[in-house]
Backbone atoms as SQL, in Angstrom:
CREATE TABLE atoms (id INTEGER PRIMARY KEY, chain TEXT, resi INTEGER, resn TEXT, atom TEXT, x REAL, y REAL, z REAL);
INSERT INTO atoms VALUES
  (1, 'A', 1, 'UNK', 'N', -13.409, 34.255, 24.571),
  (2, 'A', 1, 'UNK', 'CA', -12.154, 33.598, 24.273),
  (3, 'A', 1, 'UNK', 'C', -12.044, 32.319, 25.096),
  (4, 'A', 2, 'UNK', 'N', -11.339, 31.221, 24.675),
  (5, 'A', 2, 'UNK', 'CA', -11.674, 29.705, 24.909),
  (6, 'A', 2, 'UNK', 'C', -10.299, 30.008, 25.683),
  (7, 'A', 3, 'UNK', 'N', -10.624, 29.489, 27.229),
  (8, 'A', 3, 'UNK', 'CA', -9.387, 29.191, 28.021),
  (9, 'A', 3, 'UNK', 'C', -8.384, 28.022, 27.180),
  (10, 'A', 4, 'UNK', 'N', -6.815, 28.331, 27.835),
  (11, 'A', 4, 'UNK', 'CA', -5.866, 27.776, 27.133),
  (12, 'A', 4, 'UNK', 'C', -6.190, 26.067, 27.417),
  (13, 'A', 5, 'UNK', 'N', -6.182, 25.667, 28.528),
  (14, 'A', 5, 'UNK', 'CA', -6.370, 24.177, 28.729),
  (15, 'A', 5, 'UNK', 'C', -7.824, 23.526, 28.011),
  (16, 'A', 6, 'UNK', 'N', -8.752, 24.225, 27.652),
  (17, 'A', 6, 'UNK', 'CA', -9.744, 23.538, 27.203),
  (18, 'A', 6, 'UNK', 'C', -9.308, 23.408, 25.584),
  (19, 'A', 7, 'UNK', 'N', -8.565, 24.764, 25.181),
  (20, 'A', 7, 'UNK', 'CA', -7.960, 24.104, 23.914),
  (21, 'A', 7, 'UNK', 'C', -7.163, 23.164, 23.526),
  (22, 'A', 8, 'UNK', 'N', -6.173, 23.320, 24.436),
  (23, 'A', 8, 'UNK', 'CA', -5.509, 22.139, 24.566),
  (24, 'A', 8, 'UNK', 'C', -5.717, 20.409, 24.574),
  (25, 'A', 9, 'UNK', 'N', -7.056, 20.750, 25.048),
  (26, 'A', 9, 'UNK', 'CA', -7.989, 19.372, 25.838),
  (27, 'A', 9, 'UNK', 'C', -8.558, 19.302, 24.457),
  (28, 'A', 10, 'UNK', 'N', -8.801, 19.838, 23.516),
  (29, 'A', 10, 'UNK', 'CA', -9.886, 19.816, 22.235),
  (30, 'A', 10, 'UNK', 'C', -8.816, 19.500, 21.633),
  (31, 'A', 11, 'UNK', 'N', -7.453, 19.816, 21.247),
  (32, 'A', 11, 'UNK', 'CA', -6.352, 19.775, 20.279),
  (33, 'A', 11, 'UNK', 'C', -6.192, 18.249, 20.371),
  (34, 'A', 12, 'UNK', 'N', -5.966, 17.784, 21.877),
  (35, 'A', 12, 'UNK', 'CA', -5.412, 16.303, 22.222),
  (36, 'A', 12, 'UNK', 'C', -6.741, 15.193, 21.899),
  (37, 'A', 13, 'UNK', 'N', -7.653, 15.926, 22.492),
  (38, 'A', 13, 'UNK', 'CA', -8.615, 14.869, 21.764),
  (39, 'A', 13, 'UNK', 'C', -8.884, 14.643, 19.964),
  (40, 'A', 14, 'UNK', 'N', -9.001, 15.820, 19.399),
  (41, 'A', 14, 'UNK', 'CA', -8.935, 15.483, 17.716),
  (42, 'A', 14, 'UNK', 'C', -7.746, 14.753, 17.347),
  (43, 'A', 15, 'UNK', 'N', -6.461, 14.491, 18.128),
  (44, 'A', 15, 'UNK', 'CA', -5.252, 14.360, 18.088),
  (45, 'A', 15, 'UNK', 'C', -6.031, 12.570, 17.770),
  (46, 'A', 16, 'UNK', 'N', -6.105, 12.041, 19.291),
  (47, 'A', 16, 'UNK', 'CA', -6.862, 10.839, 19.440),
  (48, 'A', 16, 'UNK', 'C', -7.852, 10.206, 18.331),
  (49, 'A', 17, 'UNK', 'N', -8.730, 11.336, 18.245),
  (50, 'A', 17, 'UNK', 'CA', -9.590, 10.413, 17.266),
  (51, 'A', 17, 'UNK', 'C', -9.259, 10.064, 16.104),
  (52, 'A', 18, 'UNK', 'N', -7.789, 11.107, 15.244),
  (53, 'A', 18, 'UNK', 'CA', -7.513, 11.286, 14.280),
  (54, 'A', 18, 'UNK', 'C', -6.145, 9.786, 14.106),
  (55, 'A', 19, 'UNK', 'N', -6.395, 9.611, 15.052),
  (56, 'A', 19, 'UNK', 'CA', -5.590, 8.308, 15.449),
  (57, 'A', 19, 'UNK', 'C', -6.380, 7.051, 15.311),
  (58, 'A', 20, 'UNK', 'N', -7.140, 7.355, 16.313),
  (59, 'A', 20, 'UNK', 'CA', -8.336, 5.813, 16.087),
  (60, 'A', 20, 'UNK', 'C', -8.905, 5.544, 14.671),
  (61, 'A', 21, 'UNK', 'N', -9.430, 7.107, 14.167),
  (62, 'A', 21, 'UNK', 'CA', -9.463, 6.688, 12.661),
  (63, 'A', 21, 'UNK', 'C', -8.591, 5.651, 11.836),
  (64, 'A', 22, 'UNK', 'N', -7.572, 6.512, 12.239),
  (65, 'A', 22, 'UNK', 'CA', -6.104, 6.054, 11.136),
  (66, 'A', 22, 'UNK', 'C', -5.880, 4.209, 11.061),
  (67, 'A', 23, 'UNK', 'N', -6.278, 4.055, 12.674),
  (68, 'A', 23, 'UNK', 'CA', -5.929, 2.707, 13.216),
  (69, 'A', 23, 'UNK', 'C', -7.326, 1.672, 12.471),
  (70, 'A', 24, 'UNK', 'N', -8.392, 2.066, 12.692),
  (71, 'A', 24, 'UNK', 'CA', -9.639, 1.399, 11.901),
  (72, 'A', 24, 'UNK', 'C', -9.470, 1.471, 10.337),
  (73, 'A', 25, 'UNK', 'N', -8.860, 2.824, 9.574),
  (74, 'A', 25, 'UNK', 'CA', -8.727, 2.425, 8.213),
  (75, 'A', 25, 'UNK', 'C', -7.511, 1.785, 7.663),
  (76, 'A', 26, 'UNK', 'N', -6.528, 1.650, 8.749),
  (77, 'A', 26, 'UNK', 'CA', -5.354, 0.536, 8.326),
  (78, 'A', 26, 'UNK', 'C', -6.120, -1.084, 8.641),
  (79, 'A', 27, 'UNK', 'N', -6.636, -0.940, 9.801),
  (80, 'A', 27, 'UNK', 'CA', -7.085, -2.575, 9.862),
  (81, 'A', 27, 'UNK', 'C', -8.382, -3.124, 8.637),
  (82, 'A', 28, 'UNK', 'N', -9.106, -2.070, 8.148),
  (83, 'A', 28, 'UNK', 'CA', -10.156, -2.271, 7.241),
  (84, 'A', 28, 'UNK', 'C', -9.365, -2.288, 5.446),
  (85, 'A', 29, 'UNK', 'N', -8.775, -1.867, 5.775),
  (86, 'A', 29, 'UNK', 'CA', -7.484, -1.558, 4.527),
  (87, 'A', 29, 'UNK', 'C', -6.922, -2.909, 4.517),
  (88, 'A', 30, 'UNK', 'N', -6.395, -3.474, 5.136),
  (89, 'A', 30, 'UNK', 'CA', -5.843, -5.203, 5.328),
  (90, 'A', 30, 'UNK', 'C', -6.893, -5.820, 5.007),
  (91, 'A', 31, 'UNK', 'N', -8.000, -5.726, 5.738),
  (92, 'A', 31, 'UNK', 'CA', -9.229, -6.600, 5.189),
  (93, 'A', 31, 'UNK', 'C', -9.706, -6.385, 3.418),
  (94, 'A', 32, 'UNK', 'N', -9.856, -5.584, 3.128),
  (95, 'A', 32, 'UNK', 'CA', -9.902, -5.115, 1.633),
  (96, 'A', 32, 'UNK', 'C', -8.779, -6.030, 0.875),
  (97, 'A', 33, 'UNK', 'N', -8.003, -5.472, 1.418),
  (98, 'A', 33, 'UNK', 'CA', -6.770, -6.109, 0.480),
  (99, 'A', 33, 'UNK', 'C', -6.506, -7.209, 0.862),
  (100, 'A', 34, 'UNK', 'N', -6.657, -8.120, 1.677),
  (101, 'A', 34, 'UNK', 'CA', -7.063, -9.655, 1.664),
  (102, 'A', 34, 'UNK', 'C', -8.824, -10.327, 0.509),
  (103, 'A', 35, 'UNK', 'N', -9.807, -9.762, 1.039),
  (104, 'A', 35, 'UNK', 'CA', -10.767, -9.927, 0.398),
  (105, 'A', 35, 'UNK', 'C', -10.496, -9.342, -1.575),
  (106, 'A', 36, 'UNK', 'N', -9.820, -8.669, -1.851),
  (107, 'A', 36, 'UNK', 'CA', -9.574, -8.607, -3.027),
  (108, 'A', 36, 'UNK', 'C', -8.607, -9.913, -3.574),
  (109, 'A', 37, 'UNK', 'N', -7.799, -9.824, -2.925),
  (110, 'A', 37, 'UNK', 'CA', -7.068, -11.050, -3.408),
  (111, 'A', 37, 'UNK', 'C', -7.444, -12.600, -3.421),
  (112, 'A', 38, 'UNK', 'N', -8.654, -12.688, -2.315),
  (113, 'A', 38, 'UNK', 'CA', -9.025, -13.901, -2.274),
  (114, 'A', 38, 'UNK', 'C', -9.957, -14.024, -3.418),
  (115, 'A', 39, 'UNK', 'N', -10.650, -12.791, -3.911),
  (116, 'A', 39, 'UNK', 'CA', -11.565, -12.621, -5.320),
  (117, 'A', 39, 'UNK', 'C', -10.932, -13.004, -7.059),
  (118, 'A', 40, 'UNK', 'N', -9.510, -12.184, -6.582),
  (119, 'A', 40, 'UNK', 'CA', -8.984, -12.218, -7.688),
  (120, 'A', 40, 'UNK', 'C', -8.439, -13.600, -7.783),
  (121, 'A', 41, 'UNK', 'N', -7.752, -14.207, -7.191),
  (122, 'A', 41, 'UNK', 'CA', -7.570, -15.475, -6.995),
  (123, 'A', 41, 'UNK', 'C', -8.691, -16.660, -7.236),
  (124, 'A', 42, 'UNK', 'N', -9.503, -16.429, -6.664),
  (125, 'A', 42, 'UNK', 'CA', -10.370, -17.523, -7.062),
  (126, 'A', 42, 'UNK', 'C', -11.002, -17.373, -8.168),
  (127, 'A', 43, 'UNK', 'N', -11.135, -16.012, -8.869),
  (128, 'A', 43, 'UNK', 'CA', -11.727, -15.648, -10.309),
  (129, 'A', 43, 'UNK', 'C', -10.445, -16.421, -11.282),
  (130, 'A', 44, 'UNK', 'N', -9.122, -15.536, -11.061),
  (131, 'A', 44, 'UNK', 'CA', -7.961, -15.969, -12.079),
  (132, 'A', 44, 'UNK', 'C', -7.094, -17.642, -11.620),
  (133, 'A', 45, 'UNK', 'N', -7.393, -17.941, -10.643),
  (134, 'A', 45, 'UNK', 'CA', -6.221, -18.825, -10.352),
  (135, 'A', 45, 'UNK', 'C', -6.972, -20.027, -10.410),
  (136, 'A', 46, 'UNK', 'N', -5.919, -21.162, -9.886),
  (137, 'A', 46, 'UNK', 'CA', -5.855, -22.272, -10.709),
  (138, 'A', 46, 'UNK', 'C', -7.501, -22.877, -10.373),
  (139, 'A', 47, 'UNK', 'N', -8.010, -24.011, -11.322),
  (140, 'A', 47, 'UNK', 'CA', -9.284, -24.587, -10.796),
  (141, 'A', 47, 'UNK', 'C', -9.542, -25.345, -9.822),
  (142, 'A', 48, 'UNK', 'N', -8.345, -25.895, -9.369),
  (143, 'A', 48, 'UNK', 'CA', -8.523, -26.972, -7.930),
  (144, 'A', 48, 'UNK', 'C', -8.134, -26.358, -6.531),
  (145, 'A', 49, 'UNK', 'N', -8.006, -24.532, -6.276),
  (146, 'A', 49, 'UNK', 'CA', -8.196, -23.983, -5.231),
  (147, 'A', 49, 'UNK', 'C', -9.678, -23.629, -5.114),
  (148, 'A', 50, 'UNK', 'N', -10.582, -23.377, -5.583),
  (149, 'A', 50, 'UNK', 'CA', -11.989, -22.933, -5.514),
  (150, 'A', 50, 'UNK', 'C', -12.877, -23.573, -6.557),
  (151, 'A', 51, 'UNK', 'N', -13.119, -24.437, -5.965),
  (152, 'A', 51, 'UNK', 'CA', -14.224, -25.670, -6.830),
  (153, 'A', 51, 'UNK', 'C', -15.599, -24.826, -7.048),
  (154, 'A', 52, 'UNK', 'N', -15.600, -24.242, -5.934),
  (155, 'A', 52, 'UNK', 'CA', -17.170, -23.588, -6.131),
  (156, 'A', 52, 'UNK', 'C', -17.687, -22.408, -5.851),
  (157, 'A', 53, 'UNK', 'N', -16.714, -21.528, -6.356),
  (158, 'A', 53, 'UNK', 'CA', -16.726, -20.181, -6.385),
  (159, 'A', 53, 'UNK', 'C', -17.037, -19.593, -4.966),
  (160, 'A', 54, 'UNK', 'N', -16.989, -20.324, -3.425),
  (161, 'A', 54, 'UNK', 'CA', -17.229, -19.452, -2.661),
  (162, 'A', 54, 'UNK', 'C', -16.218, -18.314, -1.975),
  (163, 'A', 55, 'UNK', 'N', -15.331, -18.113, -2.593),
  (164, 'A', 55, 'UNK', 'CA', -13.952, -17.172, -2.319),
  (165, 'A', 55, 'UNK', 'C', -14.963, -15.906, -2.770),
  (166, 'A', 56, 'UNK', 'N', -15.033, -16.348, -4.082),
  (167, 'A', 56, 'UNK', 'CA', -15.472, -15.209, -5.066),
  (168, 'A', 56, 'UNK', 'C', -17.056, -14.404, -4.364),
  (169, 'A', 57, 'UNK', 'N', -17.601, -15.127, -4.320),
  (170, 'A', 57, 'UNK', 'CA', -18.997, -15.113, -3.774),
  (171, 'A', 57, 'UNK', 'C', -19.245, -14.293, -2.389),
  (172, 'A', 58, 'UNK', 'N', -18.131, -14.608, -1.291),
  (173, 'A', 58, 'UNK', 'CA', -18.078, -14.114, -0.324),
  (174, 'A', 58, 'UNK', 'C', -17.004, -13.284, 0.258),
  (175, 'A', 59, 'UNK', 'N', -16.074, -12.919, -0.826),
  (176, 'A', 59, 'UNK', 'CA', -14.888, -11.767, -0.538),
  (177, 'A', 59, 'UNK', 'C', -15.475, -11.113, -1.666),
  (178, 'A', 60, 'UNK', 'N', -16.617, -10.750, -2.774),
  (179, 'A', 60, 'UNK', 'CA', -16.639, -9.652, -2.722),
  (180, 'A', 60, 'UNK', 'C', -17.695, -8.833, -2.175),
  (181, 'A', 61, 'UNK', 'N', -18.735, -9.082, -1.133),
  (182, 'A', 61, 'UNK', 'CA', -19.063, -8.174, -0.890),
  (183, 'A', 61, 'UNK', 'C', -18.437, -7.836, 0.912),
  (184, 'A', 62, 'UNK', 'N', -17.577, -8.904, 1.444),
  (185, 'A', 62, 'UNK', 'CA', -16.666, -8.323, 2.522),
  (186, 'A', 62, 'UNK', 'C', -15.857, -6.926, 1.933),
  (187, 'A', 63, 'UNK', 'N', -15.375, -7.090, 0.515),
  (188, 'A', 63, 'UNK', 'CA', -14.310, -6.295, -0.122),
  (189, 'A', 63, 'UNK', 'C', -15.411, -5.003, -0.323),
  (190, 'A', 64, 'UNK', 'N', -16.358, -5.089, -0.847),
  (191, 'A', 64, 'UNK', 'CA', -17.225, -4.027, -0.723),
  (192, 'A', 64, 'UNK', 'C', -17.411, -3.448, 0.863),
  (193, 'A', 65, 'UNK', 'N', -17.658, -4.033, 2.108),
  (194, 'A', 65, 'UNK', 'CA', -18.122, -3.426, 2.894),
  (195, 'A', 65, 'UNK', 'C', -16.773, -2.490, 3.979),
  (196, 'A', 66, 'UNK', 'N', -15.552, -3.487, 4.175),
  (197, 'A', 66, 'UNK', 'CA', -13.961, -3.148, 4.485),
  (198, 'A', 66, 'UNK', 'C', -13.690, -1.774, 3.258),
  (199, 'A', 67, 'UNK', 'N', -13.514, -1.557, 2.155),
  (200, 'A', 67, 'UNK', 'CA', -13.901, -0.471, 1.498),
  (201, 'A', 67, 'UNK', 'C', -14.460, 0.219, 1.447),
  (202, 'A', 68, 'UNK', 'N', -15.571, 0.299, 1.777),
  (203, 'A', 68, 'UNK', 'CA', -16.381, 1.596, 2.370),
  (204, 'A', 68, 'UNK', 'C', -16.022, 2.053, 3.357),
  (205, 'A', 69, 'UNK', 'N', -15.561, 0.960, 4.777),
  (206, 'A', 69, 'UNK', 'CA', -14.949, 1.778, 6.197),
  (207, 'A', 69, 'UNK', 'C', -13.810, 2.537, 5.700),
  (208, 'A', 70, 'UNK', 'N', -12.918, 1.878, 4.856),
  (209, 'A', 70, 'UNK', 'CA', -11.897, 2.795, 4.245),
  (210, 'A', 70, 'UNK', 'C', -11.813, 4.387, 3.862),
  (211, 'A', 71, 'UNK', 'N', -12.789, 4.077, 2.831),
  (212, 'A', 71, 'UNK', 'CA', -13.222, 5.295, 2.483),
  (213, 'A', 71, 'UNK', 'C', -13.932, 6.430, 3.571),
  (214, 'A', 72, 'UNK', 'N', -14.669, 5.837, 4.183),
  (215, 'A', 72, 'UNK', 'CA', -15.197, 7.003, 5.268),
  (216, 'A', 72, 'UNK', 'C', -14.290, 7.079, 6.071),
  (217, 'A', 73, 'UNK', 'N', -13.477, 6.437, 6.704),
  (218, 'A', 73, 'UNK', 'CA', -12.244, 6.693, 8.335),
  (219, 'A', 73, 'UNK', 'C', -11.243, 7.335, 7.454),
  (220, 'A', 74, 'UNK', 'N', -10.447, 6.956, 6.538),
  (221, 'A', 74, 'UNK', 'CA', -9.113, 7.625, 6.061),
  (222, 'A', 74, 'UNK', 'C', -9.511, 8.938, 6.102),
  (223, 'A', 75, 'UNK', 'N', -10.359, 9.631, 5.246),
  (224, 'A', 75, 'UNK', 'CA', -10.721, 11.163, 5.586),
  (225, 'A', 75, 'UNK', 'C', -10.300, 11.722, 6.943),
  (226, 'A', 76, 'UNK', 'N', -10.942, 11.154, 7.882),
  (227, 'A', 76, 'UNK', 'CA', -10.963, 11.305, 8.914),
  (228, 'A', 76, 'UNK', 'C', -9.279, 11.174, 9.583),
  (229, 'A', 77, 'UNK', 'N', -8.890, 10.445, 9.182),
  (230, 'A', 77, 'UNK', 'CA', -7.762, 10.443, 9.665),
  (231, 'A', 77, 'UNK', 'C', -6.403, 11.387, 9.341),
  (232, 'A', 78, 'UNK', 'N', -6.624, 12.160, 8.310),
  (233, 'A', 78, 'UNK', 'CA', -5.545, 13.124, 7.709),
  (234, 'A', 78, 'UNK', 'C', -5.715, 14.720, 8.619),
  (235, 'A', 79, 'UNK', 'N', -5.015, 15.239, 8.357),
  (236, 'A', 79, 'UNK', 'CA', -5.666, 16.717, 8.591),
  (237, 'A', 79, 'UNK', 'C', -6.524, 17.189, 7.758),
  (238, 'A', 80, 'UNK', 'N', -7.367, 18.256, 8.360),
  (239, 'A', 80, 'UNK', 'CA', -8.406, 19.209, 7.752),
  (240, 'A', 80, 'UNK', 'C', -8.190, 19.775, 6.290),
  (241, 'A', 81, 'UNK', 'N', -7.395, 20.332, 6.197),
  (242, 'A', 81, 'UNK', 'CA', -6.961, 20.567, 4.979),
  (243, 'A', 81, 'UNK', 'C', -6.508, 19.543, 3.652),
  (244, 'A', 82, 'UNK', 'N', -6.122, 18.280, 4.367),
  (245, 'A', 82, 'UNK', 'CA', -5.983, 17.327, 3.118),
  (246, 'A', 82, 'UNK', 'C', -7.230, 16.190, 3.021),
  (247, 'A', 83, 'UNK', 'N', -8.602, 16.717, 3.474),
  (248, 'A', 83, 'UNK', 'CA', -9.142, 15.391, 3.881),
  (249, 'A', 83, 'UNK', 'C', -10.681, 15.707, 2.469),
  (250, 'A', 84, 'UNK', 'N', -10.286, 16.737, 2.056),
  (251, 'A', 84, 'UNK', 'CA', -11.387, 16.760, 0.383),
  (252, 'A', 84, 'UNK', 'C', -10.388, 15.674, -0.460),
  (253, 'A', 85, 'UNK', 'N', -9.453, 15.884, -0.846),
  (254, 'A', 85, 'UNK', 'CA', -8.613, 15.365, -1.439),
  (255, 'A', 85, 'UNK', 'C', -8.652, 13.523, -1.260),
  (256, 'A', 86, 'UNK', 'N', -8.156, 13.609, -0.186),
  (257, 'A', 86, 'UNK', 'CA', -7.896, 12.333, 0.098),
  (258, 'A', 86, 'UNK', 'C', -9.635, 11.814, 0.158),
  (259, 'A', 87, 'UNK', 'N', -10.401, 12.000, 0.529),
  (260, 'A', 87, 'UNK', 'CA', -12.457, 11.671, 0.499),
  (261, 'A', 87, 'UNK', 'C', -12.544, 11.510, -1.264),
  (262, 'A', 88, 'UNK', 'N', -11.814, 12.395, -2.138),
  (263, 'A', 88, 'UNK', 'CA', -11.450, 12.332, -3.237),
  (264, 'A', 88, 'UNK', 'C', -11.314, 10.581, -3.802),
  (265, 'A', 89, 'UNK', 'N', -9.770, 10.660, -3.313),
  (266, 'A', 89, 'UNK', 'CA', -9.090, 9.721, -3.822),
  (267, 'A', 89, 'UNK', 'C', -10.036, 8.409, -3.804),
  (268, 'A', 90, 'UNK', 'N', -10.447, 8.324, -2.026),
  (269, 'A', 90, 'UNK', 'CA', -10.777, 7.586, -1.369),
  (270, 'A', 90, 'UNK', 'C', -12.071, 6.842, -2.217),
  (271, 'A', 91, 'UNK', 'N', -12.759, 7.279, -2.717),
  (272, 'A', 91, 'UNK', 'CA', -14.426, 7.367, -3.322),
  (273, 'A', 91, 'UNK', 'C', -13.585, 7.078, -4.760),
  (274, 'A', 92, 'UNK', 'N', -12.852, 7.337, -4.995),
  (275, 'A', 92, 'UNK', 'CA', -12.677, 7.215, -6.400),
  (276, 'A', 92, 'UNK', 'C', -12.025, 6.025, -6.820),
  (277, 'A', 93, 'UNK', 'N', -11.156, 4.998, -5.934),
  (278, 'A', 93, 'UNK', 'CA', -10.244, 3.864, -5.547),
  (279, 'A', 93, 'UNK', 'C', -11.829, 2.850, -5.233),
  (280, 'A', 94, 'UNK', 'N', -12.782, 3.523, -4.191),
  (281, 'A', 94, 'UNK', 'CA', -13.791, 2.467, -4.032),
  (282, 'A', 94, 'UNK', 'C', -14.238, 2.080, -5.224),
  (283, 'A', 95, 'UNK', 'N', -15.079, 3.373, -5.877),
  (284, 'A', 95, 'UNK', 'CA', -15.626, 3.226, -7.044),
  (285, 'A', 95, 'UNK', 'C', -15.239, 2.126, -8.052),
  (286, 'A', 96, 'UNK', 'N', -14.305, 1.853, -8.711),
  (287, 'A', 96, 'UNK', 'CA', -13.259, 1.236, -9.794),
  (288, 'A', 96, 'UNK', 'C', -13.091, -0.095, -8.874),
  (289, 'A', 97, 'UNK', 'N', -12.777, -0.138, -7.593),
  (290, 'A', 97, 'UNK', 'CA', -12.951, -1.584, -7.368),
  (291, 'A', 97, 'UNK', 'C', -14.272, -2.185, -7.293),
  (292, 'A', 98, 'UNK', 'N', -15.470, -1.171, -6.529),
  (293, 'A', 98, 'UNK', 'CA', -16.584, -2.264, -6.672),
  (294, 'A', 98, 'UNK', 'C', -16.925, -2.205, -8.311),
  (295, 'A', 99, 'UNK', 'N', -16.613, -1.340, -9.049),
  (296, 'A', 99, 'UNK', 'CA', -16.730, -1.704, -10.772),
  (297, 'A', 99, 'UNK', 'C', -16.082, -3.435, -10.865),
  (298, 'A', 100, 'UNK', 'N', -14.839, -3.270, -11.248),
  (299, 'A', 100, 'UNK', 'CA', -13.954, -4.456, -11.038),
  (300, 'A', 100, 'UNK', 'C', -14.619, -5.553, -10.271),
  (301, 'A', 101, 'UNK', 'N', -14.932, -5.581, -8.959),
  (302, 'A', 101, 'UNK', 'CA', -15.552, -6.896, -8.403),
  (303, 'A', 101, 'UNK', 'C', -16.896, -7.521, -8.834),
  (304, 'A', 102, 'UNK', 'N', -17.541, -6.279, -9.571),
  (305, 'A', 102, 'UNK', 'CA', -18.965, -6.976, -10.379),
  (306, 'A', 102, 'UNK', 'C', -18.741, -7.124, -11.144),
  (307, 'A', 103, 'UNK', 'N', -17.712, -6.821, -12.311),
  (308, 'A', 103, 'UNK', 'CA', -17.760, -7.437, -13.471),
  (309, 'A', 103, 'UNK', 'C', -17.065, -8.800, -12.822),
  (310, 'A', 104, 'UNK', 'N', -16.091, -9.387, -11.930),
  (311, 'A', 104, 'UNK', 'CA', -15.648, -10.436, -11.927),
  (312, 'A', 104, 'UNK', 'C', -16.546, -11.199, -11.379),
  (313, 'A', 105, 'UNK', 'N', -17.786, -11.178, -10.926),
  (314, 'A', 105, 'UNK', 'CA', -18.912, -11.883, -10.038),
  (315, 'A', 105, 'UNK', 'C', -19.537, -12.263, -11.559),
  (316, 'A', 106, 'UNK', 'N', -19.885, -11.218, -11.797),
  (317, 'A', 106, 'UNK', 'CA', -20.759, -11.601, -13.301),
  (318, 'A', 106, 'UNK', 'C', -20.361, -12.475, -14.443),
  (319, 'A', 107, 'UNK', 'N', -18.953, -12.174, -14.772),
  (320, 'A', 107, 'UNK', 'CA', -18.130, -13.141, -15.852),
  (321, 'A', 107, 'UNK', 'C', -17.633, -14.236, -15.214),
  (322, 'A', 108, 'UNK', 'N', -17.716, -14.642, -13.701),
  (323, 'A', 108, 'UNK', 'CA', -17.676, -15.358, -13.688),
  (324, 'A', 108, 'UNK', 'C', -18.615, -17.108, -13.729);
């Protein structure tokens, strides 16, 4: 049987990491969702903000790589029990955007 303070000491630390996660997939989550918009923008918006497609060119594979940290830390950051689900969601939100960002690389 696991003395009370070492559990305690294990509880507070998953506590922590489940934090640092949270904190890396909110800041990688901002990056995504900046790098998407700078994609979509320079794909849809007007012609005299991006003369030469480098918005497009180089927010989407930032948007690809900030999306993947997403996807792997958010798991991590929920509890045990909601973190199939959310690894779920997570993989399934990546998926459909890097779909979406290659067709807009390509048509464009």
């Amino acid at each position: 049987m696991a003395h009370p303070h070492a559990r305690r000491a294990t509880t507070r630390t998953r506590l922590v990491l489940r934090v640092i996660a949270g904190v890396v997939a909110a800041a990688a989550a901002i990056v995504f969702l900046l790098a998407i918009w700078m994609v979509v923008s320079s794909r849809f918006g007007w012609d005299d903000r991006d003369l030469h497609g480098y918005s497009l060119l180089f927010g989407t594979p930032i948007a690809l790589f900030a999306g993947l940290v997403v996807a792997v830390s958010l798991p991590l950051a929920v509890p045990p029990e909601h973190r199939s689900r959310t690894r779920a969601v997570t993989l399934g939100v990546l998926a459909a955007t890097v779909v979406l960002l290659v067709i807009a690389v390509v048509t464009a």
